[in-house]
N, C-alpha and C positions, 0 to 999 in steps of 0.2 A: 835241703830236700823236705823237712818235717816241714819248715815253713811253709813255704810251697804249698805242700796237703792242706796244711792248716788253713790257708787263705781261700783255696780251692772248697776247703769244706764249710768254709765261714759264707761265701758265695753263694753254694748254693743251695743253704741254709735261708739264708737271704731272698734268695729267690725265691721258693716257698711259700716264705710269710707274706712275699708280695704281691705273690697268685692266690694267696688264702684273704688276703684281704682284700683282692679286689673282688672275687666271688662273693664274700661275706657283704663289699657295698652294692655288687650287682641286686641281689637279695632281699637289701633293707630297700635299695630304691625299686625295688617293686612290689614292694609291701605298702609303701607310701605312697608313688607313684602309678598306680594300676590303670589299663589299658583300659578301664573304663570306672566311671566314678559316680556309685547310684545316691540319685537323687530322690532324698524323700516326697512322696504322695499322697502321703495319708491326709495331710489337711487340706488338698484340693479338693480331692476325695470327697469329702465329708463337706464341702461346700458345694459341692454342684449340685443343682436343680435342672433337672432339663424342662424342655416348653412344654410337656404333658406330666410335672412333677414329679414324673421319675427322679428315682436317685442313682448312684455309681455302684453296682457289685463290684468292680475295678477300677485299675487306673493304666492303663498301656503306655511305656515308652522306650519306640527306639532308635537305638543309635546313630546316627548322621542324616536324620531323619527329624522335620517336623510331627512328628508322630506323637502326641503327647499328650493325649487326652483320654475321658473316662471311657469303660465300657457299662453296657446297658444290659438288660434282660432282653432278649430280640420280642416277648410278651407284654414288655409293659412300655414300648416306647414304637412311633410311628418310622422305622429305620428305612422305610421306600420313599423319604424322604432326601432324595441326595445332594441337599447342601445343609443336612445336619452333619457336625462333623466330631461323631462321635464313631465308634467300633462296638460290636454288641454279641454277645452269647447265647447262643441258644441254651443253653444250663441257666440256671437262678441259683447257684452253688455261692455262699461269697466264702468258700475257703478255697486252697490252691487243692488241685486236685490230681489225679496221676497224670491224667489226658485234659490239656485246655484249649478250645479251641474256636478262637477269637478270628468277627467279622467286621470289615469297612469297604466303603462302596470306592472305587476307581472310577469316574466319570470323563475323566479329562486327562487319563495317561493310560489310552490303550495302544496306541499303534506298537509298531514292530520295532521303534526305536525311541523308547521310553528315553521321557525326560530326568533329569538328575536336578534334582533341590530347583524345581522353580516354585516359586513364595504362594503364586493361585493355587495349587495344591493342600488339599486341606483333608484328606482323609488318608483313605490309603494308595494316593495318588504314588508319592514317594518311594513306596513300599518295592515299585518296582525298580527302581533303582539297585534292586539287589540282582537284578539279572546282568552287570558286568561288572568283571572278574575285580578291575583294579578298585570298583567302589567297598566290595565286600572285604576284601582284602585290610581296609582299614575300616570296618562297622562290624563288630562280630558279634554283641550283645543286643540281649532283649529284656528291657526292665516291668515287671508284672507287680503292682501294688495291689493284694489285697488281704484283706481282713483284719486291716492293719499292720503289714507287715511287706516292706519293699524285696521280691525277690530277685534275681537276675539269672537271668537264663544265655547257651552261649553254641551260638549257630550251628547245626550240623548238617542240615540239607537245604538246596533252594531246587524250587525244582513246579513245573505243572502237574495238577493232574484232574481225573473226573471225579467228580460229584460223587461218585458210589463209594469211591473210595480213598475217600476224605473220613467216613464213620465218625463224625465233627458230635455224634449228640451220643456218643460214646465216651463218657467221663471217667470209667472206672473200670476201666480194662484189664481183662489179668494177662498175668507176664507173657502167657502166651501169644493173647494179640497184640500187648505192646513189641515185642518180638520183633514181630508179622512186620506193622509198619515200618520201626524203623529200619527192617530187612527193605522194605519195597521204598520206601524214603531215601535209603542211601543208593539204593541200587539205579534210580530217577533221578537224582539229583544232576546236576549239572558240574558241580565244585567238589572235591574229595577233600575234603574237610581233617586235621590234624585233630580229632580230638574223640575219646573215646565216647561211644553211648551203648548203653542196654536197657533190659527190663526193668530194672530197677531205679533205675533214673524218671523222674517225673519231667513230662514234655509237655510243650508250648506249641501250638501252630497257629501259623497268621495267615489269612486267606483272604483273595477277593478278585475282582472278576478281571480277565483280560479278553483282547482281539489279535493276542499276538500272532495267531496262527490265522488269524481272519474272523469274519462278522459271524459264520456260520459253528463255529467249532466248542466246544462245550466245555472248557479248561479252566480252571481255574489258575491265579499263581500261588503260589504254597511256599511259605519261610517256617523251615522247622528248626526248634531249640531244645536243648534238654539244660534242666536245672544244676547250678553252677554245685559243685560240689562242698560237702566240709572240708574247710581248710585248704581247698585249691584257689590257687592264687588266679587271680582275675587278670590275666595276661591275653597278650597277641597269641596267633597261632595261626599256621602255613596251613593256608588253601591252594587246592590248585585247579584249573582248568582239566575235566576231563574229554571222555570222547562224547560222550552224550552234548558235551558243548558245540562239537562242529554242527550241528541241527541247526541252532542258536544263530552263531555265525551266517551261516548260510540265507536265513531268515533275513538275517539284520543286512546281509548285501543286496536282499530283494530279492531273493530264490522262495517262487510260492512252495512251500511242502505241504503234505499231510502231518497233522499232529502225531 
C-alpha cells in the first residue's frame, strides 16, 4: 500500500516538473521568438534625401504591409505630390512624443473593397488592409524610428473618422484629452482589441484618405497604436469583430449607407 502512495506521489511529482517546464519553454520561446521582430531604421533614416532636400524626422514601418519608408515635415516637403511615396507630419518634433500623428496619401485603394498587398501600392495604399478581420488578426504592430531610436507600437483601434476629430497637430495632450480619444477611438473602432491602453501610454495614429463610404463623404481611415510597454513581451493577441463591424459588412456586400 506504501508503495503504491509512493509511486502515485513520485507521478505526480513528475507531472509537475513537466508542466513547469513546458511553461518555462512556452516563455523562453517568446522571448526569442516574438510576434514581431523590429527592424533597425536609423541608418536609412539618416540616408534619405527627398527631391526638395528634405531630410526624415522619422522612419514608419508596418506590419504585413509595404509600409516602410521615411516621414517628412508636411512644411518642408511637396506632399500633394501623389507618387511621392513617403508619409509626413505636420509637427517638426523629431523626438517620440505623447500623441504622433502620421500622414500618406491612398490614391489607388479607395473603393469599398480594398485590395490586400498588391506591389502598385506604394503609400499608404496597403494601410487599408486593416479594415478585415482575418488580416489584422495576424499584423498587430507598428514600428516608429525616431531620434535614433526604433520604437514599436501595438494596435488598439481601426476605425473611420472626421477631420475635427482627428486633433492630428495636437502632440502634447494632457491625460485628460488623451483619455477623451482613446475613449472615442475604442468606442469607433471596428475590432475589440485584447490589449490594455490609457493616459499614460504614449500613442501612434496613421491616417489617410478613403471613398469607402462613397466620393462625397468626408472620412478618413484611422489605425491607432499605443506604445509597447517596459518589459511586455511583444506577443499575438485576440481581436474580435465587433458590432460597429456589421456597417462594414454591409458596405463591402454593396449596401450604399450613410457614414
Amino acid at each position: 500500500m506504501k508503495k503504491l502512495k509512493s509511486k502515485k506521489y513520485m507521478l505526480s511529482r513528475l507531472l509537475i516538473i513537466i508542466v513547469i517546464l513546458i511553461i518555462i519553454g512556452f516563455l523562453i520561446w517568446k522571448l526569442l521568438f516574438p510576434f514581431y521582430k523590429v527592424e533597425d531604421r536609423t541608418k536609412k533614416m539618416k540616408q534619405f534625401k527627398g527631391v526638395n532636400g528634405e531630410t526624415a524626422i522619422g522612419w514608419l514601418k508596418v506590419q504585413g504591409t509595404n509600409i516602410d519608408f521615411p516621414i517628412v515635415n508636411y512644411d518642408t516637403s511637396d506632399v500633394s505630390d501623389p507618387t511621392y511615396e513617403l508619409g509626413w507630419s505636420y509637427s517638426d518634433k523629431k523626438t517620440l512624443q505623447k500623441k504622433t500623428t502620421l500622414f500618406s496619401h491612398n490614391i489607388l485603394n479607395v473603393s469599398s473593397n480594398p485590395l490586400i498587398g498588391n506591389k502598385n501600392h506604394k503609400r499608404f495604399e496597403q494601410l487599408m488592409a486593416y479594415i478585415y478581420s482575418d488580416f489584422v488578426k495576424d499584423n498587430k504592430y507598428i514600428q516608429y524610428t525616431v531620434n535614433g531610436k526604433n520604437y514599436l507600437f501595438k494596435i488598439y483601434g481601426i476605425s473611420f473618422q472626421k477631420e475635427e476629430d482627428l486633433d492630428y497637430d495636437n502632440i502634447n495632450p494632457s491625460k485628460k484629452e488623451l483619455k477623451q480619444y482613446i475613449k472615442y477611438t475604442k468606442k469607433n473602432s471596428y475590432f475589440d482589441f485584447n490589449i490594455d491602453v490609457d493616459e499614460n501610454d504614449k500613442l501612434i495614429t496613421l491616417v489617410t484618405c478613403t471613398r469607402f463610404f462613397g466620393p462625397t463623404t468626408e472620412y478618413s481611415f484611422v489605425v491607432d497604436a499605443r506604445l509597447v510597454r517596459k518589459n511586455e513581451l511583444i506577443s499575438n493577441y485576440k481581436i474580435k469583430e465587433n458590432k460597429n463591424y456589421n456597417k462594414i459588412k454591409k458596405i463591402m456586400e454593396g449596401d450604399v449607407l450613410d457614414a
